[in-house]
N, C-alpha and C positions, 0 to 999 in steps of 0.2 A: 573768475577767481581761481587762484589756484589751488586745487583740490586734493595740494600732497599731506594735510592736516594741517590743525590748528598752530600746532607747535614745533613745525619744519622751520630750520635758519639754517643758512648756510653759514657757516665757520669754520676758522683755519684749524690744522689738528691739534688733539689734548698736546698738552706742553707747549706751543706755540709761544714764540718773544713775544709779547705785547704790541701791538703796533703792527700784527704777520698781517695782511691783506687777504682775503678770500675771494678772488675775481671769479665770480661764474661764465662758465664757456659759451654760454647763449645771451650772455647777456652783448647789445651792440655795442661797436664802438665807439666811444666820446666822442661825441658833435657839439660843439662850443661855440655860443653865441653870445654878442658882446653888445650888449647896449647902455651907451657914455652917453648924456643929457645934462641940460640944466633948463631954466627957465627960453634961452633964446633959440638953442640949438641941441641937435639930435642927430645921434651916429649909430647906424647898427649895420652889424659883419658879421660872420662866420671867421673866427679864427683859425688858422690853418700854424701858425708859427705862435707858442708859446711866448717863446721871448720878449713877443709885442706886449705883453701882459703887466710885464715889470714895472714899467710906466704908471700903469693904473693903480699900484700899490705909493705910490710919490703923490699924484698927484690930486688935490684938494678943493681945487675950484669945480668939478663935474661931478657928476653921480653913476658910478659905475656897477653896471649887474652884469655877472658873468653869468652864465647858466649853460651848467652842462647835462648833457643826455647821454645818457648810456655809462654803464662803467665797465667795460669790459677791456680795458688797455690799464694795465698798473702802473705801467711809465710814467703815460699822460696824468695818472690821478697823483703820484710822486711828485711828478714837476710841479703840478698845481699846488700841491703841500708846500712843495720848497715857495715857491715866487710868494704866497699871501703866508706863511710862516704858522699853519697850522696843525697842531698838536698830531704827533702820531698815534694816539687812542682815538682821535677824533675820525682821520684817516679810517682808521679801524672802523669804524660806526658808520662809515660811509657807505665799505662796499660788504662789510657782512652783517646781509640784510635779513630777516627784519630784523630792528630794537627797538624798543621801546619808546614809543615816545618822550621825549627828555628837552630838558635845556642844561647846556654844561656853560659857565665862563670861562673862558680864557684867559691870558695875558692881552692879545692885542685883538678879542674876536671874543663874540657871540655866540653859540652853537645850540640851535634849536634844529629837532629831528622830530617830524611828523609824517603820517599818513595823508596820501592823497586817491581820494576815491572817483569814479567814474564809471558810469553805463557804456557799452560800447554792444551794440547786436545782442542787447538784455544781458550781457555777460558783467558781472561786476568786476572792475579792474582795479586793483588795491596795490601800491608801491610806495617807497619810501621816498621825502623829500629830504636833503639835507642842507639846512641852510646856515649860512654865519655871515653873520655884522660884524665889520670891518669900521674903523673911521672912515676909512674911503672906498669901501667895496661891498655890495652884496653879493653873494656866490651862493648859487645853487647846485644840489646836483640831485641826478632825478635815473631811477634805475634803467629807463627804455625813453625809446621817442615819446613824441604827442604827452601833451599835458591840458589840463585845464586853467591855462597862465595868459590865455588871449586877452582876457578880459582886462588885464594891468598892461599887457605890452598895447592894447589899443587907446588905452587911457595915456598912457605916455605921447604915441603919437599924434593925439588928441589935442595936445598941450593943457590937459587937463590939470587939476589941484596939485596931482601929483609932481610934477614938474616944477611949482615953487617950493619943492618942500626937502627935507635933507633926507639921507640914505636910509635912515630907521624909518621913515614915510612906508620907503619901497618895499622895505623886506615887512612893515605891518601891512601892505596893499598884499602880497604875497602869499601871506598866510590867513589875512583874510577870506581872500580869491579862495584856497585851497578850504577853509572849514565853511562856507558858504556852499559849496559842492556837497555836500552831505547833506543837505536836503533833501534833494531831486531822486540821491542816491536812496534815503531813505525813505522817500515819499511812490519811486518806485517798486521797492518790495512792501509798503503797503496796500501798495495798488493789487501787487501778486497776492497780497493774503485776505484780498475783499472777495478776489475771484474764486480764490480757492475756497474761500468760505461759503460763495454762491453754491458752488460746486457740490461741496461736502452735501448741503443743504438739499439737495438732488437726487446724488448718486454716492455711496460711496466704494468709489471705485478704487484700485490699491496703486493705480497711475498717480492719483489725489495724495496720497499719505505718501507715495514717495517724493513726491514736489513740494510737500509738507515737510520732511525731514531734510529736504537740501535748502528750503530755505532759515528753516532754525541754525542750520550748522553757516548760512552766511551770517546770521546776526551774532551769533556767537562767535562767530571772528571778527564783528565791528565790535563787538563790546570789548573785546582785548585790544583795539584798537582807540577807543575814542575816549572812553574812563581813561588810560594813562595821558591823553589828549587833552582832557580836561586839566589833569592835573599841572600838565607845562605852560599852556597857557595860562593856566591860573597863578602861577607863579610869577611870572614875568607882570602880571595884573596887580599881582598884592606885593610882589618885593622888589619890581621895579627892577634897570637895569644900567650900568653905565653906556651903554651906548645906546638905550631909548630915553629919548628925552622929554619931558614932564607931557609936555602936551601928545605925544604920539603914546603913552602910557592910556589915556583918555580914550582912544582910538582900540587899544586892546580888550580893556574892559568890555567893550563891546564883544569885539572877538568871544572872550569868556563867556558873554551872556549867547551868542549864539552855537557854542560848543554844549552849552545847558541844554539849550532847545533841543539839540540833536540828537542828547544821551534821551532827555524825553520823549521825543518821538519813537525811538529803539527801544526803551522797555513797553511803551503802549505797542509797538509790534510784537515785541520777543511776549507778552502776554497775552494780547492775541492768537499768538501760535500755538502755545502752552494750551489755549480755550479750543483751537480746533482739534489741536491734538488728542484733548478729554472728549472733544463731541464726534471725533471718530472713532474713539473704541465706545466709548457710552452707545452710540449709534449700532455700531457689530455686536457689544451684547444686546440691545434690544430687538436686534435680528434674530441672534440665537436665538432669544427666549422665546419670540415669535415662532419660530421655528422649532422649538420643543414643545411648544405648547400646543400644538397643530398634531404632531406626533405621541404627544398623552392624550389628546382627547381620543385619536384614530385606538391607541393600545388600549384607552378605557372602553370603549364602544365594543371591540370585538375580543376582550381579555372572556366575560361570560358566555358569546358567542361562541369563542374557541371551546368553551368548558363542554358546551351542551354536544356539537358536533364531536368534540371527542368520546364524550360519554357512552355518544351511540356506536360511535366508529369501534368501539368494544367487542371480536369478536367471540360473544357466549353463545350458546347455542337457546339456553331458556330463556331468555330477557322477553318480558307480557308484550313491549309494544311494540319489539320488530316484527310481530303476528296479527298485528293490527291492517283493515285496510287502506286506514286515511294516516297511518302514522306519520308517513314522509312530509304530506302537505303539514299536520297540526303542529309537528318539529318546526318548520319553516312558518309557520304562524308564528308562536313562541319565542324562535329567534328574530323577527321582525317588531313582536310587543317587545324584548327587553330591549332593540335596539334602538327603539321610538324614547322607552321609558329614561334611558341612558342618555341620551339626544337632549330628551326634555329636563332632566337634571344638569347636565353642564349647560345648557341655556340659561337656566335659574341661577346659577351660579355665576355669572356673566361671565364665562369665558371666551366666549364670539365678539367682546364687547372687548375695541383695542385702548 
């Protein structure tokens, strides 16, 4: 995850026209792949020439998903505005990322904007999907390579369900795919916080509280993420859409109930964390205490000791007992009975007892 904080977004500068583009320089360049289907037949390419594209905006008999990767060329994301004729705030929402997740309507298009989550080498990988419904097109765009979309492009090749069904099918198969991934996402930082909980339970060692504290500041950026998650989803669920049609509406609501599940799984973590958080410092003051208590009993023990020693450490010249022959052993007697008597009082008091 990227760890320039919570509320880093890249945007164009104060005063900026509406519609300014903020292309980041590391971000790769658009890689555009194009998969046209219907129930008998299937076409997928890598487009290389725009222009081919124009086609796919006419024509009504196939079901066409464009999906691009990377936004790092403002030409290529321009032209794509111009050919499917979408909003230049939308444009905007594309490439300066993040925002919130949202649904906007259009005149001839769709525009729903979500998060897409992912494990990758225990790193969690969080980017923006941006997608819009067309009559005749789904389009994607997706901030870098590699996604978690296999799972619908194999069900296409499959000749699966999807395949008899019209383009609001694809882009629900799509966003399904995408909040179905938060599980795993989820389910493996609770796996992180079962260990760390082993752990704490052990040792508490300050390796522990710091992989305590990186993993709250992840769920703290999924709760920025999946609460306004819920709320898009939830909409398109309860107010419907013109280009989602009655029965793929059925298919969402689902969606909705497992965007539910999600946010519940994340506060049962994010409270979890909050528990080991209390049970690592509750655990270090009960160290302390242990540990001061170990050091009053030691200051109780030799505070009268110290008296008597000093007493005698007095040099007068007439003092009766340093003329004495047994004085040094009966001193060392004396210090030995209050040290027993002292002993035997904080025992009775249980403080050896944890």
């Amino acid at each position: 995850m990227n760890q320039k904080g919570l509320f880093s977004k890249r945007k164009p500068p104060l005063g900026s026209v509406p519609g300014t583009l903020s292309i980041d320089e590391e971000s790769p360049f658009p890689r555009i792949r194009l998969i046209e289907f219907d129930s008998n037949s299937l076409r997928e390419e890598i487009v290389d020439d725009l222009t081919g594209l124009q086609s796919v905006v006419l024509e009504k008999e196939k079901i066409h998903w464009i999906d691009v990767q990377g936004l790092g060329d403002e030409s290529t994301i321009r032209k794509l505005g111009d050919i499917f004729s979408l909003h230049p705030l939308a444009l905007e929402d594309i490439t300066n990322v993040p925002q919130i997740p949202k649904v906007e309507e259009y005149d001839n298009c769709v525009f729903l904007c979500l998060p897409m989550l992912r494990m990758e080498d225990n790193n969690l990988i969080s980017e923006q999907v941006s997608l819009f419904l067309g009559e005749t097109f789904v389009l994607t765009f997706q901030e870098r390579y590699g996604d978690v979309l296999d799972p619908v492009r194999n069900r296409i090749r499959r000749k699966a369900q999807i395949r008899q069904m019209n383009n609001d099918y694809t882009a629900y198969a799509i966003v399904d795919t995408i909040v179905d991934n938060y599980f795993p996402v989820l389910q493996n930082l609770g796996n992180e916080l079962e260990n760390l909980e082993d752990q704490l339970v052990e040792t508490m060692a300050k390796e522990s509280l710091k992989e305590l504290y990186f993993i709250k500041h992840r769920l703290a950026h999924l709760k920025r993420l999946l609460w306004p998650t819920r709320e898009a989803i939830g909409r398109i669920a309860r107010d419907g859409s013109l280009y989602f049609g009655s029965r793929t509406m059925l298919y969402f609501r689902d969606v909705y109930d497992h965007v539910m599940q999600s946010i519940d799984m994340l506060d049962l973590s994010r409270d979890l964390a909050s528990e080991l958080m209390s049970l690592y410092l509750s655990s270090t003051s009960n160290r302390l205490n242990e540990i001061m208590k170990v050091l009053t009993i030691i200051s109780t023990i030799f505070i009268p000791l110290s008296f008597i020693a000093s007493l005698y450490g007095m040099n007068f010249h007439f003092m009766p007992e340093l003329a004495l022959k047994w004085a040094y052993p009966v001193v060392l007697v004396i210090m030995g009975v209050v040290a027993s008597i002292m002993l035997f009082l904080v025992h009775k008091k249980g403080w050896f007892r944890k």
